[in-house]
C-alpha positions as CSV (number, residue, x, y, z in Angstrom):
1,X,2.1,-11.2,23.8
2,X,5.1,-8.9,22.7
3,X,8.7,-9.2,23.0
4,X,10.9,-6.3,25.0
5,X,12.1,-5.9,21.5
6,X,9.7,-7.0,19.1
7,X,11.0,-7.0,15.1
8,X,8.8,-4.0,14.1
9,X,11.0,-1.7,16.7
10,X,14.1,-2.9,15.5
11,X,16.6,-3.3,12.6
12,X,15.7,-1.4,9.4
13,X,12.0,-1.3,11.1
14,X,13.6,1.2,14.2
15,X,11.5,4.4,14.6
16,X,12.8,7.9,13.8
17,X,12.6,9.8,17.0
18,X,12.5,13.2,16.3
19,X,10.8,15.4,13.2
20,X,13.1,17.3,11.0
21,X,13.1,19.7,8.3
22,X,16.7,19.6,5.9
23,X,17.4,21.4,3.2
24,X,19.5,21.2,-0.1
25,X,20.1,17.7,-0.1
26,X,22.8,16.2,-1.7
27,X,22.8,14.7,-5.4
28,X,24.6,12.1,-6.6
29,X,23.7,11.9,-10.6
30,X,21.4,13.8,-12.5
31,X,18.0,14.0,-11.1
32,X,16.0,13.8,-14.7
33,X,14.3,17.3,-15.3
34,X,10.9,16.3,-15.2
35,X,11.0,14.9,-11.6
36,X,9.2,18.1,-10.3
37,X,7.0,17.1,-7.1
38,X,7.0,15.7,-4.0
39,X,7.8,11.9,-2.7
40,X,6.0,11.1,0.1
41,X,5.6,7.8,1.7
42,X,3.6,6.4,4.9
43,X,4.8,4.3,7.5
44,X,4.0,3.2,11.5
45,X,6.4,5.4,13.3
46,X,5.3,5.2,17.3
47,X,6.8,8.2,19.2
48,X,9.8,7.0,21.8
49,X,9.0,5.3,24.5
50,X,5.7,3.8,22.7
51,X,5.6,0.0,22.3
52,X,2.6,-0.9,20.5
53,X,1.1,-4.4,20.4
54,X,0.6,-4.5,16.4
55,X,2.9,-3.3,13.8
56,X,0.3,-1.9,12.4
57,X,-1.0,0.0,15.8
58,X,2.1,2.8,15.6
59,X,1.6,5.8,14.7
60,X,1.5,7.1,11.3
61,X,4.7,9.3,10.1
62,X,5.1,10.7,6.4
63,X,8.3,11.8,5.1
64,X,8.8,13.8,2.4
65,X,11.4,14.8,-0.4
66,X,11.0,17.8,-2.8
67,X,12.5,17.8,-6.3
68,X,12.5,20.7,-8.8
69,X,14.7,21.6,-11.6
70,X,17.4,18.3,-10.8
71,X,17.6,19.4,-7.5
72,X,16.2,18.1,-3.8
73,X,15.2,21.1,-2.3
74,X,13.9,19.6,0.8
75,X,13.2,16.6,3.2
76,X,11.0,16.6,6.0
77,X,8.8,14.1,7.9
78,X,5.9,14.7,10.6
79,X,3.8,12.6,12.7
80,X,0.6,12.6,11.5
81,X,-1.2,14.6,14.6
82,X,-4.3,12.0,15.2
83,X,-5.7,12.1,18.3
84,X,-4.4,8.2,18.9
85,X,-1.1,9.6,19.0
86,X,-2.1,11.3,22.2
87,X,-3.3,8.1,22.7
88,X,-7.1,8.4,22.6
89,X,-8.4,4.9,22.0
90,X,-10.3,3.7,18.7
91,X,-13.0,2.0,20.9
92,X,-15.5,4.4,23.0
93,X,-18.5,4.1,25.3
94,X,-20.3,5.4,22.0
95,X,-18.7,2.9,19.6
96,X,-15.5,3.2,17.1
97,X,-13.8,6.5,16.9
98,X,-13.3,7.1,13.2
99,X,-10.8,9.7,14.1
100,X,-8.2,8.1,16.5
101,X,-6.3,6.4,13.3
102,X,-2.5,5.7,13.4
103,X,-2.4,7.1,9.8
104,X,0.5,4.9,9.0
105,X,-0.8,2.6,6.1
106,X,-0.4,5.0,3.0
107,X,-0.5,8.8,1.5
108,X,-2.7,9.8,-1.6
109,X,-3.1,13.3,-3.4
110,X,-6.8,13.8,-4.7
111,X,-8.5,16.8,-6.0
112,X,-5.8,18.6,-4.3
113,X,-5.7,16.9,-0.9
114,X,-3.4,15.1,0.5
115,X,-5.0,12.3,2.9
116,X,-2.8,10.0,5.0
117,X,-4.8,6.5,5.2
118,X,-5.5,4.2,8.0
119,X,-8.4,1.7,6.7
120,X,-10.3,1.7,9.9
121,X,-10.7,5.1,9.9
122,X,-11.2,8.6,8.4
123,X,-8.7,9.8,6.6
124,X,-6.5,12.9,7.7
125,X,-5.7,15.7,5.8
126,X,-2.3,16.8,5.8
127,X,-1.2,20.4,4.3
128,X,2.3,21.1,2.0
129,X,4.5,20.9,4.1
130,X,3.5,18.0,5.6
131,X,1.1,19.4,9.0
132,X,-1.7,17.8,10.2
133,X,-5.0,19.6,9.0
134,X,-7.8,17.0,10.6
135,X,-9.6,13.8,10.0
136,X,-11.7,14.6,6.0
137,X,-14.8,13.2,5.5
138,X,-15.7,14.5,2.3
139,X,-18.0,17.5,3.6
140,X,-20.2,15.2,6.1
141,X,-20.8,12.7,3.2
142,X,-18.4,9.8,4.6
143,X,-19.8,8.1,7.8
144,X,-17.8,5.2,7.2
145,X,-13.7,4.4,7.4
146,X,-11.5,4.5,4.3
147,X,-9.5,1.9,2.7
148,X,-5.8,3.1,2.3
149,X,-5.8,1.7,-0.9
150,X,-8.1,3.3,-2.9
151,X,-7.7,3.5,-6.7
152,X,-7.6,6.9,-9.1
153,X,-9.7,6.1,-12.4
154,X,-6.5,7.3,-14.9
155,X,-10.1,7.6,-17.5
156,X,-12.1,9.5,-15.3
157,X,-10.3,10.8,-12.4
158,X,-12.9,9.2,-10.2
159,X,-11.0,8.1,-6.6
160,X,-13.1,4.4,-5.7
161,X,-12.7,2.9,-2.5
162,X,-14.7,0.9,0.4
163,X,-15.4,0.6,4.2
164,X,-14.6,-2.9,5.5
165,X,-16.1,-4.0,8.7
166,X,-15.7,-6.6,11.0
167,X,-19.8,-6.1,12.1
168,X,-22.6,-5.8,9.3
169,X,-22.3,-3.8,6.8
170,X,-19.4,-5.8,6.4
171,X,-18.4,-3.5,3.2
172,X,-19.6,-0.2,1.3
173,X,-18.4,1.2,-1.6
174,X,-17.4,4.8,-2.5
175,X,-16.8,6.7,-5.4
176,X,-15.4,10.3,-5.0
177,X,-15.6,11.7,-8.6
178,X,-12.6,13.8,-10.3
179,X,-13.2,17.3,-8.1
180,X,-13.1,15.4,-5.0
181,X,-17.2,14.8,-4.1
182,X,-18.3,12.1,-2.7
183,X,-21.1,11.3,-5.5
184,X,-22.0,7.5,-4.6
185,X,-22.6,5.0,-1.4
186,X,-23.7,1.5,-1.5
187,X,-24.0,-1.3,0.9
188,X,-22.5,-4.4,-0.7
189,X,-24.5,-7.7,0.0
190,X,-23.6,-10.8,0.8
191,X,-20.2,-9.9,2.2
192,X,-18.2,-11.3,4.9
193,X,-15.9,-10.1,7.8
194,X,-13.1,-11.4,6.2
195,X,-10.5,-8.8,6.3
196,X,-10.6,-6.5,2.7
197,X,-6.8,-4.4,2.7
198,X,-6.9,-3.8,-0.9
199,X,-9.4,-4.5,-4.3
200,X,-9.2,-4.1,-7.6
201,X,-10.6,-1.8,-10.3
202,X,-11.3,-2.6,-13.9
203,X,-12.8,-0.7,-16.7
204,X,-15.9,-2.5,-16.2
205,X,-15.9,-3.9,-12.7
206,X,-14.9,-3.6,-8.6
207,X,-13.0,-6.8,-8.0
208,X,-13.1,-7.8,-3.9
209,X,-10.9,-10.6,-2.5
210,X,-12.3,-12.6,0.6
211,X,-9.4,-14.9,2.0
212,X,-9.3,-17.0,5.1
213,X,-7.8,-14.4,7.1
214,X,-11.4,-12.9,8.9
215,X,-12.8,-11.2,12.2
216,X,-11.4,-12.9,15.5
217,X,-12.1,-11.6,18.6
218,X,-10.1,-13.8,20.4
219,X,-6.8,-12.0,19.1
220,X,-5.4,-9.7,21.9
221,X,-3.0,-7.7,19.5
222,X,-5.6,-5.2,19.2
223,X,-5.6,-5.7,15.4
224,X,-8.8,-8.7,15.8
225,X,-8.2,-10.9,12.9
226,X,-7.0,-14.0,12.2
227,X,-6.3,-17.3,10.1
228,X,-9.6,-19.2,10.1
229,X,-9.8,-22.6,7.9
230,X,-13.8,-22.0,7.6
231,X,-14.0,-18.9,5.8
232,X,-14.5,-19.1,2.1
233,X,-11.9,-17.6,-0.1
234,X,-13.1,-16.1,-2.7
235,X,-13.5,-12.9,-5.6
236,X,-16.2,-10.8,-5.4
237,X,-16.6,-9.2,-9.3
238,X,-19.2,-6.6,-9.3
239,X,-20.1,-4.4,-12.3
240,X,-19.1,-0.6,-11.8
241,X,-22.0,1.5,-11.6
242,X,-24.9,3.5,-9.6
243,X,-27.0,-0.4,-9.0
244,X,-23.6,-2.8,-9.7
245,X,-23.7,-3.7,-6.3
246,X,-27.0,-5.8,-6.8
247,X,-25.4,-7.8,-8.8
248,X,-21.7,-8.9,-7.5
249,X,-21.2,-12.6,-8.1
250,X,-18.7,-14.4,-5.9
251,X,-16.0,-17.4,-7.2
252,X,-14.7,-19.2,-4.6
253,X,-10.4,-19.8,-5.3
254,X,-8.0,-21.9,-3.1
255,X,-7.1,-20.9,0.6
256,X,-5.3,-18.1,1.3
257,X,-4.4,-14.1,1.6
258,X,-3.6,-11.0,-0.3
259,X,-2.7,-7.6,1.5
260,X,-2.1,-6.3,-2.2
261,X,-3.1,-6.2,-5.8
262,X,-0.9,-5.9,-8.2
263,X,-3.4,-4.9,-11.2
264,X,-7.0,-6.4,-12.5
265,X,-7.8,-6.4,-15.9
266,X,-10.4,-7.6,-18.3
267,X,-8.4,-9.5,-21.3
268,X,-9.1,-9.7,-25.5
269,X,-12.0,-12.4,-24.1
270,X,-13.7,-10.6,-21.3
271,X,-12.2,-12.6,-19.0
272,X,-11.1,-10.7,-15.5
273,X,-7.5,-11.6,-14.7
274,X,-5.9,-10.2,-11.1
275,X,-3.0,-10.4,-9.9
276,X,-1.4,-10.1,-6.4
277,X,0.9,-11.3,-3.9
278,X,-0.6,-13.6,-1.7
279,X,0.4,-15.6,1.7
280,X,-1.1,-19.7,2.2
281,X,-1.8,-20.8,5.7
282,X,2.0,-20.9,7.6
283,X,2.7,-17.7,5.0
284,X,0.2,-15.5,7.5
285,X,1.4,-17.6,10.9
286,X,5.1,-16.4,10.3
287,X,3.9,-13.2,8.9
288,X,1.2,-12.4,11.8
289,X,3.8,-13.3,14.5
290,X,6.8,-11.1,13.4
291,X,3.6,-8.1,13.3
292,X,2.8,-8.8,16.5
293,X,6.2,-9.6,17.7
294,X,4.8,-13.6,19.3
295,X,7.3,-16.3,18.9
296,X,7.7,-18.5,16.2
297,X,7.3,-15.8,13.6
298,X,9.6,-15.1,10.2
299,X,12.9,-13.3,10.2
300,X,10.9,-11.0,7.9
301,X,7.5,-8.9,8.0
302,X,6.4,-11.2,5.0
303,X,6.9,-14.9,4.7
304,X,5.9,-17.4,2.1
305,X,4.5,-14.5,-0.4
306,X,4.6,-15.3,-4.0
307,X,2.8,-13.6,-7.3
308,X,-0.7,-15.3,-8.1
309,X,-3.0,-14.6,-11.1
310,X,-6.6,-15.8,-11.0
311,X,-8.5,-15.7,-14.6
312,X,-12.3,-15.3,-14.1
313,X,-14.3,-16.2,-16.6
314,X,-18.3,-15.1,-15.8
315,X,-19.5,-16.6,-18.7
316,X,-18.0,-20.0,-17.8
317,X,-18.5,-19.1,-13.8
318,X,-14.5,-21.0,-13.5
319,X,-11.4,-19.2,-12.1
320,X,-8.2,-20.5,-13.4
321,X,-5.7,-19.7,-11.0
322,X,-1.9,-20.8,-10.1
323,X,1.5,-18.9,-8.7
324,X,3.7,-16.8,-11.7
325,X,6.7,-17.0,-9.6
326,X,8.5,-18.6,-6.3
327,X,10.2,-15.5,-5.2
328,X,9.1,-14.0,-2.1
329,X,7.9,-10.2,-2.8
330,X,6.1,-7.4,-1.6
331,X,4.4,-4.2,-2.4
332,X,3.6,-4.4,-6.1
333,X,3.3,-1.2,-8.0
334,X,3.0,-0.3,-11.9
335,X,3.0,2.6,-14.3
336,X,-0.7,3.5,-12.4
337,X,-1.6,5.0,-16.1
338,X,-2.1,1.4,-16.9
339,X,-4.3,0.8,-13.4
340,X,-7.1,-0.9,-14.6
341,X,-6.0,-1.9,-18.5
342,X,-3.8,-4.5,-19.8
343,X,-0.2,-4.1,-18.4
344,X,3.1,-5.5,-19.5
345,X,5.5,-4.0,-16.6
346,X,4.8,-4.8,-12.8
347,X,6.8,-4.2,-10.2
348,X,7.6,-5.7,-6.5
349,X,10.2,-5.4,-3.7
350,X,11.9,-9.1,-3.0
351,X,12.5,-10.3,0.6
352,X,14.6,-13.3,1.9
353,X,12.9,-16.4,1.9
354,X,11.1,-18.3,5.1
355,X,14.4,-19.3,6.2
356,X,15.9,-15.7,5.8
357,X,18.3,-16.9,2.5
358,X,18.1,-14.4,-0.3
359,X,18.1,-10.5,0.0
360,X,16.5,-7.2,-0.9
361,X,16.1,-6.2,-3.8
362,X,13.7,-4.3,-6.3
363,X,12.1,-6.5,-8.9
364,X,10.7,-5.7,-12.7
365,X,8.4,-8.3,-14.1
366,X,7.6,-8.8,-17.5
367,X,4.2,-10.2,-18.1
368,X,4.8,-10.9,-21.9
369,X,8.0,-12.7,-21.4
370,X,7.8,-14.0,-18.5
371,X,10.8,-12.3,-17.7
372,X,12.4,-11.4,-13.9
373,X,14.6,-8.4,-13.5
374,X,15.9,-7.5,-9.8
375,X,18.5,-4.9,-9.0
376,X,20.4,-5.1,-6.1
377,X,20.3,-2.9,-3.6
378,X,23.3,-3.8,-1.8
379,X,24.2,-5.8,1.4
380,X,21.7,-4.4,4.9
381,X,20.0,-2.3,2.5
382,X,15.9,-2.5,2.5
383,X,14.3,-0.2,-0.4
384,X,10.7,0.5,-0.1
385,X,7.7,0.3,-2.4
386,X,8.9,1.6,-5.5
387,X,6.8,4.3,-7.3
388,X,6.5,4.9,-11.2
389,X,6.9,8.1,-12.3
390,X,6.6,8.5,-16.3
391,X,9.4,9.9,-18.2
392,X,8.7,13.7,-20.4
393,X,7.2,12.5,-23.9
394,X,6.9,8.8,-22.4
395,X,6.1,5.8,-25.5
396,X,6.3,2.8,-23.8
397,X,4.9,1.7,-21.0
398,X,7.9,1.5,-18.5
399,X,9.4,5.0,-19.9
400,X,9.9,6.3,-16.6
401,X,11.6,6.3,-13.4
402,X,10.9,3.9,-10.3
403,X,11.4,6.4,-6.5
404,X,12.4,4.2,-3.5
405,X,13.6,5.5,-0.2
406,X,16.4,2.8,1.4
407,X,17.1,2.2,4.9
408,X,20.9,1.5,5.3
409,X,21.8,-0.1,8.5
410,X,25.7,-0.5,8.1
411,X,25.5,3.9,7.5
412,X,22.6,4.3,9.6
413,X,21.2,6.6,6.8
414,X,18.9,6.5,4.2
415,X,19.1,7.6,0.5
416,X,16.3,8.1,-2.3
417,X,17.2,6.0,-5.1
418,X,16.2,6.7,-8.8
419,X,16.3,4.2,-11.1
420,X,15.9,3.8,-15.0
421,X,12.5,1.7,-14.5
422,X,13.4,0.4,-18.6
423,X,17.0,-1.5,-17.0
424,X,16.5,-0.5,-13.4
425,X,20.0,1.3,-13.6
426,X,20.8,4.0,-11.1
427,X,19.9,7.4,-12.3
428,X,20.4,9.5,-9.1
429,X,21.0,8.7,-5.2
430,X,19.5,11.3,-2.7
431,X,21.2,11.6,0.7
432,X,18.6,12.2,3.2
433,X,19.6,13.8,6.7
434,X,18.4,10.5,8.9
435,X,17.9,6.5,8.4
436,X,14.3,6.6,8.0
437,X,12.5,3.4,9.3
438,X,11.1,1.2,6.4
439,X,7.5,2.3,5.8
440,X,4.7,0.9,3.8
441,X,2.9,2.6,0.7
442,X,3.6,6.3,-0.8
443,X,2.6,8.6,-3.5
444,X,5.0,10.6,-6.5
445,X,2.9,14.2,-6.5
446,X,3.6,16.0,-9.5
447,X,3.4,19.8,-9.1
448,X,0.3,21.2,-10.7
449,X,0.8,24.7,-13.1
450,X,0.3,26.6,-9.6
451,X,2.6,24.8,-7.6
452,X,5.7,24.5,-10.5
């Protein structure tokens, strides 16, 4: 049951009330040249007056920031107009309703669209400036939800994602190619209802993680999953291509749950090696209270999340796996050029511990030395994912700059934050006309030759 106040309507987690268009932002710094696009990120957002029972069950709200020639030009942010926000229920006489979504998870450009995610639904087309257009579903070719975290092929331009299901087919797989047609659908066997957030794409393969966290329809937060100590955890590795799904292989690895991947790769030997953050047993208790606002939850929406790799080896049929690091992070992101390859640079957002010691901050990783880089964002600050956006005439991998909105709740405001993402100095700070409520997953859209 929730709280009068539970944790996701509060603190740096407090909804924006109102939607807002500002203009001419101020500029502290230099925004770098190149930085010519549009920031937008996704978060739950319910309207006042709205207490949902999940975090995850408010409404969808995208903000937006334009840069152009080193200057922000504009911010707005919009509801995402859905007809749950009207509140039409997802469950009907006639089954799920595909189209009453929250919208809230992420925000994606492909083939020219920009599609605001909610996995267990359609996704909704939004137009420039941020309006709702209407559920997409790829000209009558999707019948099933969306993840919202499908992965761009930076080869081929191909958009992959999947339909997870709590009732059989428990997962398809979709491949939209580079112009934005839905060109393949395939029923996966041998899946489970364990819950499927995110996945994994290779050069050569799909990688699916099963944990322990699966269909319960016992949980009354309307969000019907939960911790369950008989299902298998596992990797599902299945070749890409039109007939790949007849021949997935699963590897069962230790308990647990991942919400999101860092990157997949196959090494110098063929082996498959993934990486993610991922939550043991009393990780997703204190995590799965705080989102549903029950008691003895964390002081913070993740708990007990640490970096894990797992190294597959088919040939072998073994999984090596064991935790990189002990500090508790969040939303991993990477130069997405590299999605898919070898990568030396990842990056995370760090949260206080279990017992709420430690603070915010955004973390660089590097995967050849092992080495741990965090800048400090300062004291009741929360940035949010971090997004790579390559420097002009880029060399190395982490040539570039790393985009994170901050909520600030000692100047109830916010500010986008630029950072060097080689030493993860300060660039540029954006001052943005409200505090906007920390949100989940975003996208950096570079304007196209029309739109420049």
């Amino acid at each position: 049951m929730t709280t009068a106040n539970p944790p996701y309507l509060t603190g740096h987690f407090t909804p924006v009330v109102e939607e807002v268009t500002a203009t001419g932002l101020t500029v502290e710094g230099t925004l770098p040249p190149e930085l010519s696009g549009r920031l937008l990120r996704n978060g739950h957002n319910p309207k006042p007056g709205i207490t949902p029972t999940h975090w995850f069950k408010g409404s969808g709200m995208v903000h937006g920031i334009r840069l152009r020639d080193g200057r922000a030009e504009w911010y707005r942010n919009r509801w995402v107009h859905t007809p749950a926000l009207d509140g039409a229920p997802y469950m009907t006489d006639q089954g799920p309703d595909l189209t009453a979504s929250a919208a809230g998870t992420h925000v994606i450009e492909h083939a020219g669209r920009l599609l605001a995610l909610c996995e267990a639904n359609l996704p909704f087309e939004l137009d420039g400036e941020l309006g709702t257009v209407g559920a997409y579903d790829f000209d009558g070719r999707l019948r099933t939800a969306m993840t919202a975290h499908p992965k761009e092929d930076p080869v081929t331009g191909e958009l992959h994602f999947f339909a997870s299901s709590p009732f059989p087919p428990h997962l398809t797989y979709h491949v939209a190619d580079a112009t934005g047609t839905l060109v393949h659908t395939a029923e996966v066997p041998t899946a489970t209802a364990a819950l499927k957030h995110d996945f994994a794409l290779t050069r050569r393969h799909i990688v699916f993680i099963e944990g322990n966290v699966t269909f319960d329809p016992t949980e009354h937060s309307g969000i019907p999953y939960g911790w369950s100590d008989h299902q298998p955890s596992r990797i599902g590795v299945m070749p890409r291509g039109a007939d790949g799904h007849h021949h997935i292989r699963w590897y069962s690895i230790e308990p647990g749950n991942m919400l999101h991947v860092s990157n997949a790769y196959e090494d110098g030997q063929g082996r498959i090696v993934l990486e993610g953050p991922t939550v043991d047993r009393e990780g997703f208790r204190l995590s799965w209270n705080w989102w549903t606002g029950a008691p003895g939850r964390g002081t913070e929406p993740v708990a007990r999340s640490y970096t894990r790799r797992w190294t597959i080896d088919q040939s072998a049929g073994t999984v090596d796996e064991h935790i990189i690091d002990d500090l508790p992070v969040e939303f991993p992101t990477l130069n997405e050029e590299y999605l898919g390859a070898e990568n030396r640079y990842q990056y995370a957002i760090a949260f206080p511990d279990e017992n709420g010691l430690g603070g915010y901050g955004l973390v660089k990783y590097d995967r050849t030395t092992g080495a741990r880089r965090i800048h400090q964002v300062g004291d009741a600050r929360l940035p949010g994912e971090a997004v790579f956006v390559p420097a002009a005439g880029a060399t190395n991998e982490d040539d570039g700059y790393l985009l994170t909105v901050v909520s600030d709740l000692k100047q109830d405001a916010s500010q986008l934050l630029v950072l060097d993402a080689t030493g993860l100095g300060r660039i540029a700070t954006v001052h943005l006309p409200h505090r906007v409520a920390a949100g989940l997953h975003g996208s950096w859209i570079p304007d196209s030759p029309a739109t420049a």
